[in-house]
N, C-alpha and C positions, 0 to 999 in steps of 0.2 A: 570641136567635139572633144569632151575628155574621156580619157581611156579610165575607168576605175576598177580595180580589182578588189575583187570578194576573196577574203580569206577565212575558212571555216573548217570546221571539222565535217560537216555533214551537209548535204545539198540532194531536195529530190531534181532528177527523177531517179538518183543516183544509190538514194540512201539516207535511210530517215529513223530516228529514236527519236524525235521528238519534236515542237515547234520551229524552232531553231533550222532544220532542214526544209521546212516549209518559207520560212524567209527568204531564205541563201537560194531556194529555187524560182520563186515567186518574183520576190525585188527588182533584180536584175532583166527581168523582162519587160518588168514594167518600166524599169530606165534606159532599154536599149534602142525606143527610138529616138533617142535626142543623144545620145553617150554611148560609145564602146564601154562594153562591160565583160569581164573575164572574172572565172570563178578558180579559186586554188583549194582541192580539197586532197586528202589523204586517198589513195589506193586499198581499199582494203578488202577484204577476201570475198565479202558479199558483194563486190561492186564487178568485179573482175567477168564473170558470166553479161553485167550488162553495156560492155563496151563491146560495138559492134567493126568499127574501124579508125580505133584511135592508135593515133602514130608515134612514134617516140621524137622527143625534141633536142632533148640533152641530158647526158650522162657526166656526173661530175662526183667529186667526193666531199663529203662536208667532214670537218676533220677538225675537232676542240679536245684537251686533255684525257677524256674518258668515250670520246666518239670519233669512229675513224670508219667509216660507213660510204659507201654507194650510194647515189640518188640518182633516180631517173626519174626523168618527166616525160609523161605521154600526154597527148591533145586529142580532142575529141567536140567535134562541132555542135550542139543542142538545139536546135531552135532559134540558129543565131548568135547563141553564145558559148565563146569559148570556153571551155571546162579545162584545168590541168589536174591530172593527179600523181601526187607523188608517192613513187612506188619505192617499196621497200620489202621485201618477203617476211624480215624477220619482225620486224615492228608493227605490220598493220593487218598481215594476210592471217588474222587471228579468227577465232569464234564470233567475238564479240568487237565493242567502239571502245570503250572505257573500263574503267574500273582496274585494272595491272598495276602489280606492286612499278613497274618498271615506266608508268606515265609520266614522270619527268624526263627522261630522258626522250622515252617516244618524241611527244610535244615540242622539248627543244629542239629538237630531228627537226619534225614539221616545221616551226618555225624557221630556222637558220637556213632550211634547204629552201623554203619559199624566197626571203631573201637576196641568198647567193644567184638562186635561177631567175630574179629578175636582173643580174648581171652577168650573165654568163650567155645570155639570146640578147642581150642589150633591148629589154623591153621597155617600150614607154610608156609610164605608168602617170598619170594625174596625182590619186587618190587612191591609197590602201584604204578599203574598209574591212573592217577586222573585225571576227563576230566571238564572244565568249571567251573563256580562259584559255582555250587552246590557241588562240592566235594571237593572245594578250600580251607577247615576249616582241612583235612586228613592228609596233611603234618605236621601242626602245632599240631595236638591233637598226631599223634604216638611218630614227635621228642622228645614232649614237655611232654604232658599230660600223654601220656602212654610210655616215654622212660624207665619206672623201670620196666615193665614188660615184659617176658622173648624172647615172640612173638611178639614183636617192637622193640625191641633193635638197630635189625641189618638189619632192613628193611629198602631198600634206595626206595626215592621218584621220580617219575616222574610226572610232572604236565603239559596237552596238552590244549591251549590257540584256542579255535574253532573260537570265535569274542571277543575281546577286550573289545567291547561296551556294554556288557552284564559284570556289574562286581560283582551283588549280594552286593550293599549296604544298609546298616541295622543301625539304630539307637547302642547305646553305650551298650545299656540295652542287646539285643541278645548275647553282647560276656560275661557278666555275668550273666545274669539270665538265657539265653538259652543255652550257652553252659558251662557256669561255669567256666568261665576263673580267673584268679587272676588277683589281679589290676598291679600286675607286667610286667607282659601279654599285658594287654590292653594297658598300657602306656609306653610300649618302643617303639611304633613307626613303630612296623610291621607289625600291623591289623588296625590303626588308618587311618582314611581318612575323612577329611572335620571335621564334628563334630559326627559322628559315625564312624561303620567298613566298610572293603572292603574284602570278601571273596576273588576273586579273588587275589588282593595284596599279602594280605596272605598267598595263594599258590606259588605265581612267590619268594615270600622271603625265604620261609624254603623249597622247593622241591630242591632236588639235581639238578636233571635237567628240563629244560622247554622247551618244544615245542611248535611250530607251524604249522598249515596246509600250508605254502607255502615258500620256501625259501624267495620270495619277500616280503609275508609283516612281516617276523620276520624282516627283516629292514628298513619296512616302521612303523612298529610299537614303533621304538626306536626313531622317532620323533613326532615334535610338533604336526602336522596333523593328525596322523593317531593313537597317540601314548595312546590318551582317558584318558590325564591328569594322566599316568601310565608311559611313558615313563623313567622318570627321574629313577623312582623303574627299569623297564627293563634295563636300561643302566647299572645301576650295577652288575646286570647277564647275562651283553650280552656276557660274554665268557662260559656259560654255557645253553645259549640259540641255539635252533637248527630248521631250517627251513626244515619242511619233509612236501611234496603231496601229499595230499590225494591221493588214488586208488577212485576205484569202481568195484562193482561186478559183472567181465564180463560175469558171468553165467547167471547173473539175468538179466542182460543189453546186450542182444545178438541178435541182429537181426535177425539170424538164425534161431533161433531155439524159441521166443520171442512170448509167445503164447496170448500176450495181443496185436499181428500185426496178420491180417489176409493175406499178403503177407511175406514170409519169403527172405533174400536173405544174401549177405553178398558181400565182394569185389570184389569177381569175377561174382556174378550177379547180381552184380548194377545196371543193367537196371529193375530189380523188386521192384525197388524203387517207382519209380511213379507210381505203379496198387497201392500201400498206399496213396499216394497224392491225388489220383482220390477218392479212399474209405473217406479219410479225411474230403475234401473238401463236397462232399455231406449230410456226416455227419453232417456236423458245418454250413449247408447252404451257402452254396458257390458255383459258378460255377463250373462245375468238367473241368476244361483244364490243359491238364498234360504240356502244353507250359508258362501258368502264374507261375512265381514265387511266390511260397509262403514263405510267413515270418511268425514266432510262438514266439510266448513270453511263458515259464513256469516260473510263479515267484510269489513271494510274489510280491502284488504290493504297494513297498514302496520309499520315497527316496532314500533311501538307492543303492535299485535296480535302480535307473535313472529313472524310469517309464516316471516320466514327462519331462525326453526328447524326448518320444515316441509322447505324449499327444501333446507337444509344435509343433511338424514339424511335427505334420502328414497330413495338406495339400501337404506337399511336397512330404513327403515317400508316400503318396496315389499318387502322381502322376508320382512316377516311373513306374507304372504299375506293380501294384503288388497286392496280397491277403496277408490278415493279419489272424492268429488267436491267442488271447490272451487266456490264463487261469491263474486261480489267483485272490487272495485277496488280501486287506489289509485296505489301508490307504482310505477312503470313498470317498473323491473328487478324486482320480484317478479310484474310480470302477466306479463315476459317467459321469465320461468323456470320457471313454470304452463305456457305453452304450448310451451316446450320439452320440459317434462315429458310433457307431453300425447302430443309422436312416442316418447317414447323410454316409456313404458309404455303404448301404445295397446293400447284396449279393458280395462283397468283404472286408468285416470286420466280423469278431467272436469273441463274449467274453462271455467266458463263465465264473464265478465265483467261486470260491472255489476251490477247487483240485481234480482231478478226474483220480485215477491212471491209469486206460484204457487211457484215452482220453492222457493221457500226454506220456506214449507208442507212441500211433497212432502219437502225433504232431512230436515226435522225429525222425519217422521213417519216414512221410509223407511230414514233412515241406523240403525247399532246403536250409533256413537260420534264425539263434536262434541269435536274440536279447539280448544282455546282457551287455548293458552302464551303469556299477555300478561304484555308488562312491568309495565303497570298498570292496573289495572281498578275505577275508581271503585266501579263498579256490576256493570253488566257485566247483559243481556235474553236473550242468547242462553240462556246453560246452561239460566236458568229454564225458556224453552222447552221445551229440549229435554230436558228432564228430566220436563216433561208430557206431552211427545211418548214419554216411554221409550227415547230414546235418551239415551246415559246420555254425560257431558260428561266432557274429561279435560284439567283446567287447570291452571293455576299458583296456586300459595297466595299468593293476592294480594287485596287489597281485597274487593270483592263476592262473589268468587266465591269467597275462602275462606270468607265468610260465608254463602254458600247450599249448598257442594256437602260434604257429608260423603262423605268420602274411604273406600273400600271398605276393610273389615278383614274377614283370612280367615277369623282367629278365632271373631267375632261374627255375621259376616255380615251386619252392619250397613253402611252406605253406601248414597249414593245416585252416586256417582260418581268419577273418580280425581283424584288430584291430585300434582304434584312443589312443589319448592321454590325451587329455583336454575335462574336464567333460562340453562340451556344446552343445547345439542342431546343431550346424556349422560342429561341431567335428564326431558327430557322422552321418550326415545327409552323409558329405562327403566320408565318408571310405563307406556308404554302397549304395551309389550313382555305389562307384567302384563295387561293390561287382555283384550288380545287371546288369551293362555293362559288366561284365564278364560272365555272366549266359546268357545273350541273345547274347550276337557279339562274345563271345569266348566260344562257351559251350565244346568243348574238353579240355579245360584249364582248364573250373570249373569242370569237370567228374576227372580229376586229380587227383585237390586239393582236392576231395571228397575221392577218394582214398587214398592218403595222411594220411587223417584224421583219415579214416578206420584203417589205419594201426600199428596206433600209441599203443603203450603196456602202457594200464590204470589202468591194476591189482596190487593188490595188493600185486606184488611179490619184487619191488622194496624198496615200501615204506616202508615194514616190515624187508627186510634187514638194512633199515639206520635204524627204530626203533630199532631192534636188536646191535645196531654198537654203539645205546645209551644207553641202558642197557649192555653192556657188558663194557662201561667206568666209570659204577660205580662201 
């Protein structure tokens, strides 16, 4: 049985900004009946209220040119798997996860203390798997820093790539003063990027093997486009690189049974679906008619996510006949074009801001069709969703979500969802132009395709066999 350890910034049921904690909490369950599996995440101010009796393991100092700091590690048992977090006051017990002038150093912290404390409890360790920039210094500190010591030696590296665009760059100074690197180190050219480092790089050079959330964009990320000026580095590990999908946790995400829907149902009583729509719709001030199509956006609202091709044609998409409700943040001129939106289609437009975990249940469950014309999508949680939910998703052929959403054909009647190609308001206006003519002049075809979608297996029982299929080639 190999022991593998998860190393992240973020892990539910603990603490989550984003997909990435949906992994780190998900994966490792679904590996822990064939593999000990232990998760390593940061202590941080939000997390501290939800440990109920975690015990401390060891107290040690980590100590580089510019860091002379305390680390403690407490443990706490989950559902089987062990969780560490490392505690720190100054560094993590903050408002927020990200975004400090001072994240290089933080991160260095995190990494070096993960490190040290697997030599300090003499733990045995298989396989670091190591998720995103913040853990992206782990491969190079056991290869490198800690390969004389007896608990690194024969530890092989996995390193999983969540968004590209995120790579944890840091001036010259964090990889010696923060983490204590040698200038031999620094200047071979495998941490070097621009006129400082690149954690992420870092990791994709020294981990044995590298993953990604989607078969698609581990090869759309070995080009120019997509590739976040990393490419040329990926191309040299593209035969150690590996494209695996994310799951979701169909326990948590269950219609059925989904005690954040006050209608339960599931595929065979899909007509319980719109007693949600009609609750929805009220909710968010809306007309309650279970005959209008509704359409839901959950998203960050960022470029990234297309939002403003939402923003750009929604004279039009308003004139399909149709109810909107949006939820989501981000980017300030599209939350203010939401609520502009809001006076000028009042009583079929909603937006509501920030994240609201009920509310985003109800939309998955109650909407007929999820919005999701992204530039780029790693991975990409929602469609899955709402593809279980039977609300059937209408994207871009991009990354993850070309790889989960088969695109309706009239022919066959095959699909579980719609999909364009080209990132443009034409593009997107037109596939759900279709999407919407189907839902009124063919609704047995869309009750189908809703079915379809239902039906489709998003657990994580696949994904952790091809994980398994990559640690067992080390």
């Amino acid at each position: 049985m190999k022991h593998i350890l998860f190393v992240a910034s973020e892990s539910l049921p603990f603490v989550k900004t984003g997909g990435l904690a949906d992994v780190v909490g998900s994966l490792p369950q679904a590996l822990s009946s064939k593999n000990r599996v232990s998760v390593f995440i940061p202590l941080y101010q939000s997390v501290i209220a939800k440990l109920k009796d975690a015990k401390p393991v060891v107290t040690f100092t980590v100590n580089t040119p510019c860091i002379n700091q305390v680390a403690t590690i407490l443990k706490q048992t989950h559902d089987g798997i062990d969780f560490y977090f490392l505690q720190h006051q100054g560094y993590f017990e903050r408002d927020g996860l990200y975004g400090y002038p001072d994240d290089g150093e933080r991160f260095s912290f995190f990494n070096l203390a993960c490190a040290m404390f697997i030599e300090k409890v003499n733990l045995s360790v298989d396989i670091i798997h190591s998720h995103d920039w913040h853990a992206g210094m782990i491969p190079l500190l056991s290869r490198v820093v800690f390969k004389h010591h007896p608990n690194h030696k024969n530890i092989k590296h996995v390193f999983t790539i969540h968004n590209l665009a995120y790579q944890g760059q840091f001036p010259l100074s964090v990889a010696k003063d923060c983490l204590g690197l040698s200038d031999q180190i620094i200047n071979d050219g495998s941490i070097r990027f621009d006129d400082g480092i690149n954690f992420m790089k870092s990791a994709i050079v020294y981990a044995h093997k590298v993953t990604t959330v989607s078969p698609s964009y581990a090869q759309e990320i070995l080009g120019l486009s997509f590739g976040e000026r990393l490419h040329e580095v990926l191309r040299l590990r593209q035969y150690d690189l590996y494209g695996i999908l994310n799951g979701i946790d169909t326990k948590f995400w269950d219609p059925s049974s989904d005690p954040l829907i006050k209608h339960h149902y599931d595929v065979e009583t899909l007509d319980n679906k719109v007693k949600n729509k009609l609750e929805l719709q009220r909710k968010c001030g809306l007309k309650p008619t279970e005959n209008t199509l509704l359409l839901g956006v959950v998203s960050r609202l960022t470029w990234q996510k297309g939002i403003h091709l939402i923003l750009d044609q929604m004279a039009d998409i308003m004139g399909l006949d149709v109810q909107l409700i949006v939820l989501g943040s981000g980017e300030a001129h599209l939350e203010h074009g939401f609520r502009h939106m809001v006076e000028k289609y009042y009583g079929r437009l909603a937006y509501v801001a920030g994240y609201n975990e009920p509310l985003a249940h109800e939309i998955y469950a109650g909407c007929d069709l999820l919005l999701m014309p992204s530039l780029f999508e790693p991975c990409g949680l929602s469609q899955m969703i709402a593809m279980r939910y039977g609300t059937l998703p209408v994207v871009r052929e991009v990354g993850g979500l070309r790889d989960s959403v088969m695109p309706y054909n009239s022919e066959t009647q095959e699909g579980t969802g719609f999909s364009f190609k080209e990132f443009t308001t034409s593009d997107l206006y037109h596939v759900l132009r279709m999407a919407v003519y189907l839902y009124y002049h063919y609704p047995i075809e869309f009750e189908q395709t809703q079915r379809n979608a239902m039906s489709v297996d998003f657990s994580w029982a696949l994904s952790s066999e091809q994980y398994a299929k990559v640690y067992d080639s080390l």
